[in-house]
TORGU-284434 format. One record per residue (C-alpha): chain; x, y, z. Coordinates in pm, whole numbers. Layout:
[pt 'A', [X, Y, Z]] ...
This chain:
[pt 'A', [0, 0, 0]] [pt 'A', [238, 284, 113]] [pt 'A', [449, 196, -240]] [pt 'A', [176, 342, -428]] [pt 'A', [214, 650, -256]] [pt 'A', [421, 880, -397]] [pt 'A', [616, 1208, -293]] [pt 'A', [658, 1455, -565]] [pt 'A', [943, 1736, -518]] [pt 'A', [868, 1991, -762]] [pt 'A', [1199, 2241, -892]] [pt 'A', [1439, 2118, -587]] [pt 'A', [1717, 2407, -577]] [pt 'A', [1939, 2192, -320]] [pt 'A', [2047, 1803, -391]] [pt 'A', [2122, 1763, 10]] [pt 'A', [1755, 1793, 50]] [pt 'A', [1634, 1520, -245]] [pt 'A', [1922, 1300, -48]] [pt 'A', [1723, 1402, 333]] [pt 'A', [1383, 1367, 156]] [pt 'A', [1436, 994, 78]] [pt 'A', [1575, 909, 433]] [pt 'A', [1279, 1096, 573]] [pt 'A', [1079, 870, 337]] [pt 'A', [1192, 552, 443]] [pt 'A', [1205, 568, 810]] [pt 'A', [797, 568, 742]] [pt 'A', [818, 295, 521]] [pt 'A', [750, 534, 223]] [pt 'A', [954, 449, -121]] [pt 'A', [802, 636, -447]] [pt 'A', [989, 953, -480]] [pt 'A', [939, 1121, -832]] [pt 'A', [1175, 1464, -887]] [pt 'A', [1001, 1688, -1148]] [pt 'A', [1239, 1927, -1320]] [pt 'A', [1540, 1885, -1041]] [pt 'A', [1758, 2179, -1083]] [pt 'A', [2050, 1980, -1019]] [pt 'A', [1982, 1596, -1026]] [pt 'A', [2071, 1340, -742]] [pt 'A', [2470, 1393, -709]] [pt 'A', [2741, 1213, -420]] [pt 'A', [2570, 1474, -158]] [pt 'A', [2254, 1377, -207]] [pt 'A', [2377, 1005, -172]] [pt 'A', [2559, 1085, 167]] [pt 'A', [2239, 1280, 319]] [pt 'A', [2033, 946, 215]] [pt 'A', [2234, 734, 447]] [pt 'A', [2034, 424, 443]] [pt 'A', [1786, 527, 211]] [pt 'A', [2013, 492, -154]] [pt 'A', [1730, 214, -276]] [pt 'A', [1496, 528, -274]] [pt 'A', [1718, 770, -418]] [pt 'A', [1868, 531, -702]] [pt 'A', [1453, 492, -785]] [pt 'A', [1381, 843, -800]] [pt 'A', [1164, 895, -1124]] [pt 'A', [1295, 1215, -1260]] [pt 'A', [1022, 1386, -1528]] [pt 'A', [969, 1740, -1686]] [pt 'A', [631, 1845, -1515]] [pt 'A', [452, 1808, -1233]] [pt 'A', [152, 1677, -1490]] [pt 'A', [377, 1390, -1565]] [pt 'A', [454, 1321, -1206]] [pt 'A', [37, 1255, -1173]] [pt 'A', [-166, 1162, -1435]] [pt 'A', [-168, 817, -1318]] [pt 'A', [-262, 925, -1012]] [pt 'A', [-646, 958, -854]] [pt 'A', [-555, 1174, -551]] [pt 'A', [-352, 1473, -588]] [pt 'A', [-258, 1677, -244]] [pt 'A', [-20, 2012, -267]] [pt 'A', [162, 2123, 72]] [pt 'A', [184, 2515, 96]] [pt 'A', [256, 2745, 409]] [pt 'A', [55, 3058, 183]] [pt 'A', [-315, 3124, 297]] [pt 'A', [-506, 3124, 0]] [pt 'A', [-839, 3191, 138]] [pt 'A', [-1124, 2954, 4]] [pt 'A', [-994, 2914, -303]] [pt 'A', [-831, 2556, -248]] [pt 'A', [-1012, 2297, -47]] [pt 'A', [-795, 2267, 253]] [pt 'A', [-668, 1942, 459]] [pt 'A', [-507, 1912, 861]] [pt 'A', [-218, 1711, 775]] [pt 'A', [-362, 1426, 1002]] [pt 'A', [-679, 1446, 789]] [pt 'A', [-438, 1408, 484]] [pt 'A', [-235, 1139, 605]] [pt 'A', [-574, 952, 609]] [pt 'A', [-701, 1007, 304]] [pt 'A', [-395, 919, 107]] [pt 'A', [-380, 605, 288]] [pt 'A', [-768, 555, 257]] [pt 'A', [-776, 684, -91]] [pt 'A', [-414, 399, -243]] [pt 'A', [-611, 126, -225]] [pt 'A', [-776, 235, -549]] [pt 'A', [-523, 421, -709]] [pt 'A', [-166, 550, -667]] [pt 'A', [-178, 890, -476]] [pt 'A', [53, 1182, -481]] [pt 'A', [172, 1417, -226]] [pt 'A', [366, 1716, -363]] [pt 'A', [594, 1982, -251]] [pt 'A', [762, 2299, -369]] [pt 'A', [1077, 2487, -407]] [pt 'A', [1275, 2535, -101]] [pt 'A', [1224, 2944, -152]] [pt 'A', [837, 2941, -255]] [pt 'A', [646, 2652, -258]] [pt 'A', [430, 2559, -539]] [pt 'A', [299, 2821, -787]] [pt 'A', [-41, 2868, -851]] [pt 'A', [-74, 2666, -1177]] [pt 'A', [89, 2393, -986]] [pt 'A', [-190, 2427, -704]] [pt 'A', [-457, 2405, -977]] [pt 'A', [-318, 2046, -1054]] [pt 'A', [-420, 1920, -714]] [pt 'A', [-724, 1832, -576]] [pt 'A', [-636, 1970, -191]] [pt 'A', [-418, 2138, -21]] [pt 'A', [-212, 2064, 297]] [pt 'A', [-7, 2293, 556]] [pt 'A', [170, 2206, 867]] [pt 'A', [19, 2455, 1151]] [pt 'A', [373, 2566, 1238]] [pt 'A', [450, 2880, 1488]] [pt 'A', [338, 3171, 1306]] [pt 'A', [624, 3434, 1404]] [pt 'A', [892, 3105, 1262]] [pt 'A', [686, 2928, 989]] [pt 'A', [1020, 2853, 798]] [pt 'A', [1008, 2437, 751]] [pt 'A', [1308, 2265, 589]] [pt 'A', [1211, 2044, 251]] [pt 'A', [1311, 1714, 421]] [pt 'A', [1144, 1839, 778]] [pt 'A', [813, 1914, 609]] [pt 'A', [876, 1569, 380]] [pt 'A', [945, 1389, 731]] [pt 'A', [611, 1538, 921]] [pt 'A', [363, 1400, 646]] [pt 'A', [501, 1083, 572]] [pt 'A', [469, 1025, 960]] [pt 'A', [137, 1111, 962]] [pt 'A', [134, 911, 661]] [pt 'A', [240, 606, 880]] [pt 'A', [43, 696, 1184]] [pt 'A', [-276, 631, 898]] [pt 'A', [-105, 311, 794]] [pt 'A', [-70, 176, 1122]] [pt 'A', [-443, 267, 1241]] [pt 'A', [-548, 98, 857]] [pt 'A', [-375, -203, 866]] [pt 'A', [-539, -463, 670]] [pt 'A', [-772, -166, 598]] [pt 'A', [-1085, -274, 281]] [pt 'A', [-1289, -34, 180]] [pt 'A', [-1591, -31, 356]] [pt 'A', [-1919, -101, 169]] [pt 'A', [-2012, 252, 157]] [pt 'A', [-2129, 487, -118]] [pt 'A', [-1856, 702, -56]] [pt 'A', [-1606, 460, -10]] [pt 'A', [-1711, 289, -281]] [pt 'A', [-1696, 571, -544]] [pt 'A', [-1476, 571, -805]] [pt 'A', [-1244, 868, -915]] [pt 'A', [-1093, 964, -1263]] [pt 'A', [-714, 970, -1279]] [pt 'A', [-565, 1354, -1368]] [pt 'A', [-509, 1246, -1691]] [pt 'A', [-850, 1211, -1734]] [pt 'A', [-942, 1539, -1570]] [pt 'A', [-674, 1706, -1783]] [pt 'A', [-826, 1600, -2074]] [pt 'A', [-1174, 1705, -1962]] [pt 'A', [-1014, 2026, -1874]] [pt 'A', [-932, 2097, -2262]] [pt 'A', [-1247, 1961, -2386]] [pt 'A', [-1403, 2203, -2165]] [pt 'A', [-1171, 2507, -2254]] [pt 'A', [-1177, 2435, -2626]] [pt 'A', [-1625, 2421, -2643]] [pt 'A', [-1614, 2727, -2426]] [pt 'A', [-1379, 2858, -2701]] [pt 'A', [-1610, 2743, -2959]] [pt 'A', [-1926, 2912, -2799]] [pt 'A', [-1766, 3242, -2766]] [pt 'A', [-1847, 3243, -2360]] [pt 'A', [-1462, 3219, -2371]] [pt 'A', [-1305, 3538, -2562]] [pt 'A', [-959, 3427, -2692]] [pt 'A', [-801, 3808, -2656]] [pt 'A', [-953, 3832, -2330]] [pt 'A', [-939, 3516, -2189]] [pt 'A', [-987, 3644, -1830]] [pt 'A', [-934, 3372, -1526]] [pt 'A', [-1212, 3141, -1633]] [pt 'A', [-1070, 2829, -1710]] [pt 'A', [-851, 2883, -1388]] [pt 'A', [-1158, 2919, -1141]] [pt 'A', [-1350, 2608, -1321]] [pt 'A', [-1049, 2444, -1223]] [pt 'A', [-1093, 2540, -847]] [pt 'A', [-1461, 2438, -911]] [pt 'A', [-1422, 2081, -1036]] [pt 'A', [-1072, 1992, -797]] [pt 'A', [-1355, 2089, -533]] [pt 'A', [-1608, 1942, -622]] [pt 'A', [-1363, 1615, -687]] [pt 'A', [-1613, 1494, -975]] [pt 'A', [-1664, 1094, -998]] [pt 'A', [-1530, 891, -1297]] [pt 'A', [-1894, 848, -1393]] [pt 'A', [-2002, 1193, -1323]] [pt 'A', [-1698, 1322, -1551]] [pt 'A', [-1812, 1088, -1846]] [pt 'A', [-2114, 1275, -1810]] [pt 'A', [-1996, 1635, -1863]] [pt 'A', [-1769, 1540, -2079]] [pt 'A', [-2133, 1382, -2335]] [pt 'A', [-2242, 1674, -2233]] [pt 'A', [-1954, 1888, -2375]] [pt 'A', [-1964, 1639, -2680]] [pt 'A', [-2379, 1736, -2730]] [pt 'A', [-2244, 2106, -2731]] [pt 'A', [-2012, 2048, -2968]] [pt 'A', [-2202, 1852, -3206]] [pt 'A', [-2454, 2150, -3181]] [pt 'A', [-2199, 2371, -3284]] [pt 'A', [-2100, 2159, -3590]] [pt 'A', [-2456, 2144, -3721]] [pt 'A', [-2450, 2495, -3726]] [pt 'A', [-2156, 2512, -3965]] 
C-alpha cells in the first residue's frame, strides 16, 4: 500500500535535501519519490544525506512536469505554508495522512511539494485536488524540505498503522470511483476548447475562467462516472456547434 504512494518534489534548488527527503521517506516505510524538473539531479551529496535510504534515491523517477509526475494518479494533495483563502479545499495534515492512505487502495496517490524558496505556484496548485499545511509557529513558519517531507510521511504512517489490513468499507462514498488527472486534464481541454467554440470564452480576453472552473471541479472532486457525463455533455455542445456550420 504505502508503495503506491508517492512524494513529488517539484523544482528542488538543493540536492542535500532530495538526499534528506528519501531518508525521511523511508524511516515511514514510504519508497516512491518522483523529482520533477530537479535543478540539479541526485549527485554524491545527495547520496551521503540518504544514508540508508540509496534504494529510494537510485529509484527516483525524474520527469519534466509536475503533470507527468500525476496523471496516473487519482488523488492529488499540494503542501503550501501561503493562505489562499477559500480558493483551495484545505486538509489538517492528520486528515491528509488519512485520506492518502484511505484513498491507495484504489489508485496510486501523490503528495507534492515545492521549491525550497516558494512553494508551489499557482498553476501547480490548480493540478491538485487539496491542499495541505503544517500549523507551524506563526512568528517562525520557515520548515526545511526534508522536515516538512518527514512530518507527512509520519502522519502518513500513523494512517497506515491505524489501517492495517484496511478494505474499503461497503459505503457509497467509499465505494466511489475517481478519474485519474489524466483524465481530468483531458476534460479540462475539452471544456476550454467548447467554451472557445461558444464564444463564452473570448480568446483576446481570456480572463481567469478556465482557472476558477479548475478550483470548481478539484472541489467538487467529480466521480469517474459523473466526468463521463460532462464530458457527453460537452460532446452534445459540440455537435450543436457543428450542425451549425
Amino acid at each position: 500500500m504505502l508503495d503506491k504512494i508517492r512524494i513529488v518534489l517539484v523544482n528542488t534548488s538543493h540536492t542535500g535535501n532530495i538526499g534528506s527527503a528519501a531518508r525521511a521517506m523511508k524511516t515511514m516505510g514510504l519508497s516512491s519519490l518522483y523529482l520533477v524538473d530537479p535543478i540539479s539531479e541526485p549527485d554524491g551529496k545527495s547520496s551521503a544525506l540518504a544514508a540508508g535510504a540509496g534504494d529510494v534515491l537510485a529509484n527516483a523517477k525524474i520527469v519534466s512536469t509536475l503533470q507527468e509526475a500525476v496523471a496516473d494518479c487519482g488523488l492529488v494533495v499540494g503542501t503550501t505554508m501561503r493562505t489562499r483563502g477559500n480558493a483551495w479545499s484545505t486538509l489538517e495534515p492528520r486528515e491528509c495522512g488519512q485520506k492518502l492512505v484511505k484513498e491507495v487502495a484504489n489508485y496510486p496517490v501523490a503528495l507534492v511539494f515545492g521549491r525550497e524558496n516558494n512553494g508551489l505556484n499557482n498553476e501547480e496548485l490548480h493540478q491538485c485536488h487539496f491542499n495541505v499545511a503544517i500549523p507551524a509557529n506563526p512568528e517562525y513558519s520557515s520548515l526545511n524540505l526534508a522536515a516538512a517531507v518527514q512530518t507527512f510521511c509520519y502522519e502518513i504512517r500513523v494512517a497506515f498503522l491505524q489501517q492495517d489490513g484496511y478494505q474499503p468499507e461497503n459505503s457509497q462514498n467509499d465505494d466511489s470511483e475517481y478519474p485519474l488527472t489524466g483524465d481530468l486534464e483531458r476534460f479540462y481541454v475539452h471544456l476550454e476548447e467548447t467554451l472557445n467554440n461558444t464564444g463564452f470564452i473570448v480568446p483576446n480576453h481570456p480572463g481567469m475562467v478556465m482557472q476558477k472552473l479548475r478550483r470548481l471541479f478539484n472541489r467538487a472532486r467529480p466521480e469517474s462516472l459523473e466526468l463521463n457525463i460532462l464530458r457527453g455533455i460537452l460532446s452534445s455542445i459540440d455537435k450543436k456547434m457543428l450542425d451549425k456550420k
